[in-house]
C-alpha positions in Angstrom: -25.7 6.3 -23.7 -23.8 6.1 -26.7 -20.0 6.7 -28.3 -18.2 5.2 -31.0 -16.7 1.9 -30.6 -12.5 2.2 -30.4 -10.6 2.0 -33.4 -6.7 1.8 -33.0 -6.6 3.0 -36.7 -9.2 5.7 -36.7 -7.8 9.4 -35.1 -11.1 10.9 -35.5 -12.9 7.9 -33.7 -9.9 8.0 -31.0 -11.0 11.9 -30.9 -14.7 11.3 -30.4 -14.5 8.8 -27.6 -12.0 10.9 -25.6 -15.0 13.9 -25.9 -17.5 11.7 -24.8 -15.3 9.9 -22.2 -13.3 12.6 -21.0 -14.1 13.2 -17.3 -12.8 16.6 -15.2 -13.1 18.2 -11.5 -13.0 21.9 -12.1 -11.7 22.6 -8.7 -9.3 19.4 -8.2 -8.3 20.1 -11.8 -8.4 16.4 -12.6 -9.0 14.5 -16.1 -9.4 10.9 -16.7 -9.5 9.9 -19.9 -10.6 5.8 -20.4 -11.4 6.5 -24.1 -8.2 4.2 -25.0 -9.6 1.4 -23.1 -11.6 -1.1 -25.1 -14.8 -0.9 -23.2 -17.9 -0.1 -25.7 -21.4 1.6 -25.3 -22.7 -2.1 -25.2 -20.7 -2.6 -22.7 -21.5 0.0 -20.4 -25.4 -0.2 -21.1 -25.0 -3.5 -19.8 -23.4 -2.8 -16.5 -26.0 -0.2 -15.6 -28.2 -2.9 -13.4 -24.7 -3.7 -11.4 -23.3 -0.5 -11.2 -27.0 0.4 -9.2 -26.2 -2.3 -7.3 -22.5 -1.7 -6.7 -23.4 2.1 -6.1 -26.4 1.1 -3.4 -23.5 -1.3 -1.6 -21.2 2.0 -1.1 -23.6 3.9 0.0 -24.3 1.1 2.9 -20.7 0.8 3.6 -20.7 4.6 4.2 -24.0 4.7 6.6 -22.4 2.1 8.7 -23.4 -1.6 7.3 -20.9 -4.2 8.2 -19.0 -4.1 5.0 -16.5 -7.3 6.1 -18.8 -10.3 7.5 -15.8 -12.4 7.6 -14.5 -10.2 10.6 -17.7 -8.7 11.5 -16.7 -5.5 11.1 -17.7 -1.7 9.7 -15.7 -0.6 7.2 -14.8 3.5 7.6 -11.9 4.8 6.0 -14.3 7.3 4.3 -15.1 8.3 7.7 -11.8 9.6 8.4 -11.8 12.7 6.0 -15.8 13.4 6.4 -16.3 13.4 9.9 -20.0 14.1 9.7 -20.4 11.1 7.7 -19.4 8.6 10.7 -22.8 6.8 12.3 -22.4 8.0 15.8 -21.1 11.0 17.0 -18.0 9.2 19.2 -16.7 8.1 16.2 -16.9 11.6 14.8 -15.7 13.1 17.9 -12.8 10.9 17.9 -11.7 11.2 14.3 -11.5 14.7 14.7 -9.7 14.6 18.0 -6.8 12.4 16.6 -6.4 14.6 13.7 -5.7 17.6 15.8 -3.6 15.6 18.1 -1.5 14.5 15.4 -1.3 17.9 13.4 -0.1 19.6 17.2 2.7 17.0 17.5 4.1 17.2 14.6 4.2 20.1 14.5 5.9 20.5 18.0 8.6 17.5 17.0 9.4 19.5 13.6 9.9 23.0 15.6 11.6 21.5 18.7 9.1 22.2 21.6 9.2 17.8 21.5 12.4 17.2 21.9 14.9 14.1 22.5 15.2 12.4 25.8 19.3 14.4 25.7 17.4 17.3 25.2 18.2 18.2 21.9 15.5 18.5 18.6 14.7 15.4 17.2 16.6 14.4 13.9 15.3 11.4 12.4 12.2 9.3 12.1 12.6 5.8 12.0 9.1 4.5 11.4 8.5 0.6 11.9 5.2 -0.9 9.9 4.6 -4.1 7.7 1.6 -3.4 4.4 0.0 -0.7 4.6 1.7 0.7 7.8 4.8 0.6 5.5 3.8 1.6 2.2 1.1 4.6 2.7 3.8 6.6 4.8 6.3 5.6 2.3 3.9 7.1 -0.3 3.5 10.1 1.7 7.5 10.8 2.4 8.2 10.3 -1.4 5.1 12.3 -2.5 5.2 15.4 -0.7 8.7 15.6 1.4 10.7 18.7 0.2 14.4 19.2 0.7 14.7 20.7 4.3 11.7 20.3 5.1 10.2 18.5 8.4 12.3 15.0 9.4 14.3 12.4 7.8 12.2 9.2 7.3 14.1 5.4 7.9 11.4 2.7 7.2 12.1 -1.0 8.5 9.2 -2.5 6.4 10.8 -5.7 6.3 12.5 -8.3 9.1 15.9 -8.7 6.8 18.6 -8.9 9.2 21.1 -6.7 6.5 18.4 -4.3 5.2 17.8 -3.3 9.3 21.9 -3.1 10.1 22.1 -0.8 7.3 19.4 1.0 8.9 20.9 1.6 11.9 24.1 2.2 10.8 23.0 4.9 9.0 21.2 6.6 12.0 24.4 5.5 14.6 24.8 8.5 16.7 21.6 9.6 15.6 19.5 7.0 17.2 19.6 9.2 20.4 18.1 12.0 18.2 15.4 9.6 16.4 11.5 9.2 17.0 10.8 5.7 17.1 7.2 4.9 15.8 5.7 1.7 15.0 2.8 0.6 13.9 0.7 -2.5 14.5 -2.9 -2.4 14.3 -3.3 -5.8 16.5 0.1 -5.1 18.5 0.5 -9.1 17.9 1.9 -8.8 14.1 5.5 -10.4 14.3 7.5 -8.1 12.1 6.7 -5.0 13.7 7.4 -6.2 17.2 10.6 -7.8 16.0 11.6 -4.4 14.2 10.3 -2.4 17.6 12.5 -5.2 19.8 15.6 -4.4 17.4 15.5 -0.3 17.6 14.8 -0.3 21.2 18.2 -2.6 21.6 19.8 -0.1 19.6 18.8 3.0 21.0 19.6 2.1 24.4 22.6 0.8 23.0 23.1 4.4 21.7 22.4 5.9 24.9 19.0 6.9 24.2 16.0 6.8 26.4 13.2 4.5 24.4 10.3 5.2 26.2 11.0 8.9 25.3 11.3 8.2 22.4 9.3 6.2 21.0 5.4 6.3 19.8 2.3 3.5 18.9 0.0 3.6 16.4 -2.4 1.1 17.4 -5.8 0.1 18.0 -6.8 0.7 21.5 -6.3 -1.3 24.2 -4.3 -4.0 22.0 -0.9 -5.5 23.4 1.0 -2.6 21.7 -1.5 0.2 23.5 -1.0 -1.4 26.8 2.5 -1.9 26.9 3.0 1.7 25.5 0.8 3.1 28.0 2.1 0.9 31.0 5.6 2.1 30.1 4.7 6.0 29.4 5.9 6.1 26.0 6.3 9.8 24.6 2.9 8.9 22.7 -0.1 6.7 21.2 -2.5 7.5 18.4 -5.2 5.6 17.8 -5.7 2.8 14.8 -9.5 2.4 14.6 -11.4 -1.5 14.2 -12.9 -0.4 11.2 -10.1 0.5 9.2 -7.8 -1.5 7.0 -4.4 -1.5 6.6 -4.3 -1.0 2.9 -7.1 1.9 3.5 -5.4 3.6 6.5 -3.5 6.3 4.5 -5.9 8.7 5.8 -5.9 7.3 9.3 -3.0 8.5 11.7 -0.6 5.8 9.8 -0.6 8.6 6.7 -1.3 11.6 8.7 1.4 11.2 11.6 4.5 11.1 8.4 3.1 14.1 7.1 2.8 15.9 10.3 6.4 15.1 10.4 7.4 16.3 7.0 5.6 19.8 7.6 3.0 18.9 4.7 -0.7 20.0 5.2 -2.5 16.9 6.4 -5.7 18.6 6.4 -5.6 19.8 2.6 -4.8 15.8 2.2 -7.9 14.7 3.7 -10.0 17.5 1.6 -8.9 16.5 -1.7 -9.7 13.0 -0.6 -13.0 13.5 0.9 -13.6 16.0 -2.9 -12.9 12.6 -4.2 -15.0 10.8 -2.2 -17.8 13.0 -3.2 -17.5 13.0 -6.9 -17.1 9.6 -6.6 -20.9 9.1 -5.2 -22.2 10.5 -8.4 -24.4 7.5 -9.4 -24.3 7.9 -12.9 -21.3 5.8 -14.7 -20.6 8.6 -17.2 -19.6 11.0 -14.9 -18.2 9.4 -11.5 -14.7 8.7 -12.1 -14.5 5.7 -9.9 -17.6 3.9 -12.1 -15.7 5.0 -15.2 -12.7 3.1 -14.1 -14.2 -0.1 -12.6 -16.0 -0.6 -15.8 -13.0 0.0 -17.8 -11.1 -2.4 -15.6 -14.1 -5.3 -15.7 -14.2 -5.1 -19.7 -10.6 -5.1 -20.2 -10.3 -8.4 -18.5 -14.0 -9.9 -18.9 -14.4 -9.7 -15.1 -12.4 -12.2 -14.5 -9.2 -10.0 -14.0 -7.4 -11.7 -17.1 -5.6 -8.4 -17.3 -2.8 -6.8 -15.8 -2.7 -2.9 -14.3 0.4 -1.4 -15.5 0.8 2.0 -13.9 3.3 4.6 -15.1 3.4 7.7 -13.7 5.3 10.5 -15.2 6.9 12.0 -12.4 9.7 10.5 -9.4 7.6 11.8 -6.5 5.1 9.2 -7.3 7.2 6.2 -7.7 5.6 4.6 -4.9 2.4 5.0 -6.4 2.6 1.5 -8.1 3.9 -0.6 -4.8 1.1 1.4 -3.1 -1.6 0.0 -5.5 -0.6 -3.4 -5.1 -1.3 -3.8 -1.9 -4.7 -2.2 -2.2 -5.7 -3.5 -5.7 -4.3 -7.3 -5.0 -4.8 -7.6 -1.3 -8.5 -6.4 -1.4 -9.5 -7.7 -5.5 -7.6 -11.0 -5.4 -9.6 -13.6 -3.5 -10.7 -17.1 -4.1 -14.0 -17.4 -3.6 -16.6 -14.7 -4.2 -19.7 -13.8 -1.3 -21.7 -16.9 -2.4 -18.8 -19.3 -1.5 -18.2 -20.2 -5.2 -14.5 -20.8 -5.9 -14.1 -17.9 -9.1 -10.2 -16.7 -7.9 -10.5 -13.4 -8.3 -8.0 -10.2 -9.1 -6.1 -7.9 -10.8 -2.7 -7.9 -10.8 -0.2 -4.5 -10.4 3.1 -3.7 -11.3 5.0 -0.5 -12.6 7.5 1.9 -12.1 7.5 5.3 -13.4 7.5 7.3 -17.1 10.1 7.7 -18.6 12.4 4.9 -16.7 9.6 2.2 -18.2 10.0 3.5 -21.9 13.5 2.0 -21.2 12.5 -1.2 -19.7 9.4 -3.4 -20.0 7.1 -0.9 -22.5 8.5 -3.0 -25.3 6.9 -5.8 -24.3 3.9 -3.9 -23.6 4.0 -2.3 -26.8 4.6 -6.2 -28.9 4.6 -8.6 -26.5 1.6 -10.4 -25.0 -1.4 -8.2 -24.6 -2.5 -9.3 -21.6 -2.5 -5.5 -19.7 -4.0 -2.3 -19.5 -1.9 0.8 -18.8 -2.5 3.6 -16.0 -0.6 6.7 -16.9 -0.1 9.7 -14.6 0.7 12.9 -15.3 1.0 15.8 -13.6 1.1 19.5 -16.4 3.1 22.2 -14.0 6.8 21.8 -13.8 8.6 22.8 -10.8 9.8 26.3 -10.8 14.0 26.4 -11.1 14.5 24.1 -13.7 15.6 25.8 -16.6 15.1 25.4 -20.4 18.8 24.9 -21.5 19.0 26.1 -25.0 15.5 26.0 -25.5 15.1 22.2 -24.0 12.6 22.2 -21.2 12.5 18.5 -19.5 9.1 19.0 -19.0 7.9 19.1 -22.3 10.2 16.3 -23.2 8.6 14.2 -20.0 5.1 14.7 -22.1 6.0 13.9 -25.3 7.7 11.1 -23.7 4.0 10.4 -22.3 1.8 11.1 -25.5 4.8 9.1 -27.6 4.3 6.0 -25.6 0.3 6.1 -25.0 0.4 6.5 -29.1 2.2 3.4 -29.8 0.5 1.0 -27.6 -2.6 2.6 -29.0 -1.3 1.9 -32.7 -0.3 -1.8 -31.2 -3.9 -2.1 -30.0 -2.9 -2.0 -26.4 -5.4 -0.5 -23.9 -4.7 2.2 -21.5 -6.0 4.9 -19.5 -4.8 8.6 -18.5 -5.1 10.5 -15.5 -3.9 14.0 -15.5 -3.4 16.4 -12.8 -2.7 20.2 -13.5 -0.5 20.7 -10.7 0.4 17.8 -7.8 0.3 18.4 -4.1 -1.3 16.8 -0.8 -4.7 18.0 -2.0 -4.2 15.9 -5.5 -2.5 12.6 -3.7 -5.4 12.8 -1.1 -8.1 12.8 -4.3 -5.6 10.2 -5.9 -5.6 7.6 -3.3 -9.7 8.2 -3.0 -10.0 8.0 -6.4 -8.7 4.3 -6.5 -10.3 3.3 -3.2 -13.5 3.6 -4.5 -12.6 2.2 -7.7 -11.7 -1.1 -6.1 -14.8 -0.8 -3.7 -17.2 -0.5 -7.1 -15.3 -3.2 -9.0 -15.3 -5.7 -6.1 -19.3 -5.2 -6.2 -19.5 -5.9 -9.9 -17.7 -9.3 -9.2 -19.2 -10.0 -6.0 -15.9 -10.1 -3.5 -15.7 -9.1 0.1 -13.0 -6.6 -0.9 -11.9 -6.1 3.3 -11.0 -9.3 4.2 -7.6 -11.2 3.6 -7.7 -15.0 4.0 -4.7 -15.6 2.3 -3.0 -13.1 4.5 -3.9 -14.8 7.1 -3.3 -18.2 5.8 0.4 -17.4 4.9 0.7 -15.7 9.1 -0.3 -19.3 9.9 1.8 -21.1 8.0 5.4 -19.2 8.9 4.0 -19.6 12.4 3.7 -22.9 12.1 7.2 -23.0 10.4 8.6 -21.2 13.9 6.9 -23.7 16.1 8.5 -26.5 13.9 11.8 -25.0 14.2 12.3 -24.8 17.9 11.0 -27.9 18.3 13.9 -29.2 15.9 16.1 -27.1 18.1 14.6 -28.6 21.3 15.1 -32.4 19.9 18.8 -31.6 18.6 20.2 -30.6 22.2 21.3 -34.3 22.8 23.5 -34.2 20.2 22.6 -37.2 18.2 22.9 -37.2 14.2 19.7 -37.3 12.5 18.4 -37.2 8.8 15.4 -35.2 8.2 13.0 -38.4 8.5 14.6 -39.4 11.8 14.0 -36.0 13.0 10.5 -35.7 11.5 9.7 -39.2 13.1 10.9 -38.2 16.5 9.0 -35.2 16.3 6.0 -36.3 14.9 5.3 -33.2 13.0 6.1 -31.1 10.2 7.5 -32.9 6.3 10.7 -33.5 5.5 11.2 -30.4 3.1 10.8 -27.7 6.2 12.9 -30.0 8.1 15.5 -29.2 5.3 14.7 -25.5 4.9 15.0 -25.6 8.8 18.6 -26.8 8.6 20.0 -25.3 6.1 19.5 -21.9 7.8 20.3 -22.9 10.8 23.9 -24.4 9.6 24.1 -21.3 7.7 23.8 -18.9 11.0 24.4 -21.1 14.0 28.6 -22.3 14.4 26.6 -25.1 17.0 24.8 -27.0 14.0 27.0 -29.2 11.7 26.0 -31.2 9.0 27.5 -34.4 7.2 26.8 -35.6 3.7 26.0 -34.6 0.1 24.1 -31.3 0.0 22.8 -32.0 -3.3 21.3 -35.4 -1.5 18.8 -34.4 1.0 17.6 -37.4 2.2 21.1 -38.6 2.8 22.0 -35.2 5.0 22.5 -36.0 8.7 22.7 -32.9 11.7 23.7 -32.7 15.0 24.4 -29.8 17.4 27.7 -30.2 18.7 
């Protein structure tokens, strides 16, 4: 295969390469375009032997190989929108079982055959998830919600004490008229149960009914399933083993917001499952997916030395870049590769949306330090009701803003990428979301990650639970009311370092009128405590 090398200078060359580049779905009527990218014919040649390898590895996933040794486990999330793809015929019976479920009860919430315990319609969603139980519904509510129609969302996504009484003092009233869903694929993650432990205090505070009220997603039979189930709550769908947060937008955690927005989930999961299938193509040159995970390995010499800037050109997908770095940096950035070899891995995310970034960070990108590639998105049909105002159409200004700033980091010698949608819809975020799945799942391959597992994850869960431990044993130790530095309290103890003694402390004298402290604060050591 062969195309001309880029040229920042050159508009023909620049012309040629987005030709022979250029790849398009006639019936998803999607482009990508990664002819502004650096990555050369030479480059690509030489990839061949590990895309075949990377492409053979997918295709394993997909039959049912255990994809994440680390946890022993299958890896299915393309499973969820293909069906007939699934290894056994339970798992394809039971995908399509929860799909209907969900569709049916969202759509009886949304037209009031569901209703609140007080017997009125439901008004509000408050929807309680951590990662990927956060962001993909957040993706979906800011996607593809229209005014009026289907629920109002509330996410608590996070355990900060003033982000959650803002939350519910907001809903007030409401929270007798609000469906309560939270989501926790192992029922044991602390800040779901602690946001699940909060709402159901408050709607029973409200005079609401929880169990009523309130719905699981979980995997079956975990501590959330059982408690939901001994307690009759309204309802449970049904987080499988093999699917991972950060892939579970196509699982019930996607598909149960936009049952409740009124969107078509089903038209979601066929433009991801289209996806799915052009990405199996195995030929670079015209599966998208390759295209992009050899775009992203030249740019940054396989060793991620670049960052993903994302900017897409319309507010609905806003999200799109929070949603990204989850699944890019959760499943790319790792420290040691399959072998065991210590290569710390990834590619790092960040962005906002066009033309908000043109007034914020693009002039860095533009002559700062070139140590990115750009990810535009664009979407080419304006909503209908926005009018040209003396001849202005903000749609055509939103495009020039587009082609203006793809032009100048190309003059600065900046790489980037395009990815163009003729109109946007659930059909076009499912293919989206797809479309970078797979990307991630081919470039992992080519630098030989386990792109499902999450060690650090799991290291940092240890860690604040260690933290936790520590601090009610410093709680335990100060009920005899004796003064104590941070070293006398760490040598009573016989755990835990001075520092998180400190930390420890300080919050608690901060939020606890029974703590006191005596001394310099800017004099640690010298601090002494008591509980009076």
């Amino acid at each position: 295969m062969s195309f001309p090398d880029f040229s920042a200078s050159d508009a023909q060359i620049q012309w040629q390469r987005f030709c022979d580049l250029l790849w398009y779905h006639d019936d998803l009527e999607m482009w990508l375009d990664i002819s502004r990218m650096h990555l050369n014919a030479t480059q690509l040649n030489q990839m061949q032997s590990a895309m075949s390898v990377a492409f053979s590895a997918m295709q394993s996933l997909e039959a049912g190989a255990i994809a994440n040794p680390d946890e022993n486990r299958q890896v299915g999330h393309y499973w969820l929108r293909s069906p007939h793809l699934a290894p056994s015929e339970a798992i394809r019976s039971r995908i399509s079982y929860e799909v209907g479920q969900i569709e049916a009860f969202g759509r009886d919430v949304i037209h009031g055959v569901i209703k609140a315990p007080n017997g009125e319609s439901f008004t509000d969603v408050l929807w309680i998830g951590i990662g990927g139980s956060g962001l993909g519904p957040a993706l979906m509510i800011q996607s593809l919600q229209n005014k009026n129609q289907g629920l109002p969302f509330h996410f608590l996504d996070n355990v900060d004490p003033n982000g959650m009484s803002n939350i519910f003092s907001v809903l007030s009233e409401k929270l007798k008229t609000t469906l309560v869903v939270t989501v926790s694929k192992s029922g044991t993650t602390p800040e779901p149960h602690l946001g699940m432990e909060q709402a159901r205090f408050r709607v029973e505070e409200a005079g609401g009914n929880w169990t009523s009220q309130a719905v699981a997603v979980t995997m079956l039979d975990s501590l959330l399933d059982q408690q939901a189930q001994q307690e009759n709550w309204l309802k449970r769908f049904n987080m499988f083993d093999w699917v991972g947060g950060r892939t579970s937008i196509t699982s019930a955690v996607g598909l149960l917001p936009g049952a409740l927005i009124g969107c078509d989930i089903k038209n979601f999961l066929s433009g991801a499952a289209q996806m799915d299938a052009a990405t199996r193509v195995v030929d670079i040159r015209r599966n998208p997916a390759a295209l992009m995970a050899a775009a992203w390995y030249a740019a940054g010499d396989g060793q991620g030395r670049r960052d993903m800037v994302v900017l897409p050109y319309r507010d609905r997908l806003e999200v799109f870049s929070r949603y990204l770095q989850q699944l890019v940096m959760e499943s790319l950035g790792k420290r040691l590769d399959r072998n065991g070899k210590v290569v710390h891995q990834g590619i790092a995310v960040y962005g906002n949306k066009g033309s908000t970034d043109q007034h914020a960070y693009v002039q860095q990108l533009r002559d700062g330090v070139d140590n990115f590639f750009a990810t535009f998105i664009e979407e080419l049909e304006d909503i209908q009701g926005v009018l040209a105002i003396k001849d202005e159409h903000p749609g055509d200004f939103l495009n020039g803003f587009l082609q203006g700033t793809r032009s100048a980091l190309t003059e600065g010698n900046r790489q980037s990428m395009s990815i163009t949608m003729r109109r946007f819809d659930e059909r076009r975020l499912g293919a989206l979301v797809a479309l970078f799945e797979r990307a991630v799942g081919l470039y992992s391959e080519l630098i030989n990650i386990n792109a499902y597992n999450q060690p650090g994850v799991e290291a940092g869960k240890k860690a604040a639970a260690a933290v936790l431990r520590l601090q009610q044993s410093v709680e335990g130790l100060l009920e005899d009311g004796l003064s104590r530095s941070v070293a006398d309290i760490r040598h009573a103890l016989g755990d835990g370092n001075d520092e998180s003694i400190f930390w420890i402390m300080r919050r608690l004298i901060a939020n606890r009128d029974c703590y006191s402290a005596q001394g310099n604060w800017s004099n640690p050591a010298g601090m002494r405590f008591n509980k009076s």
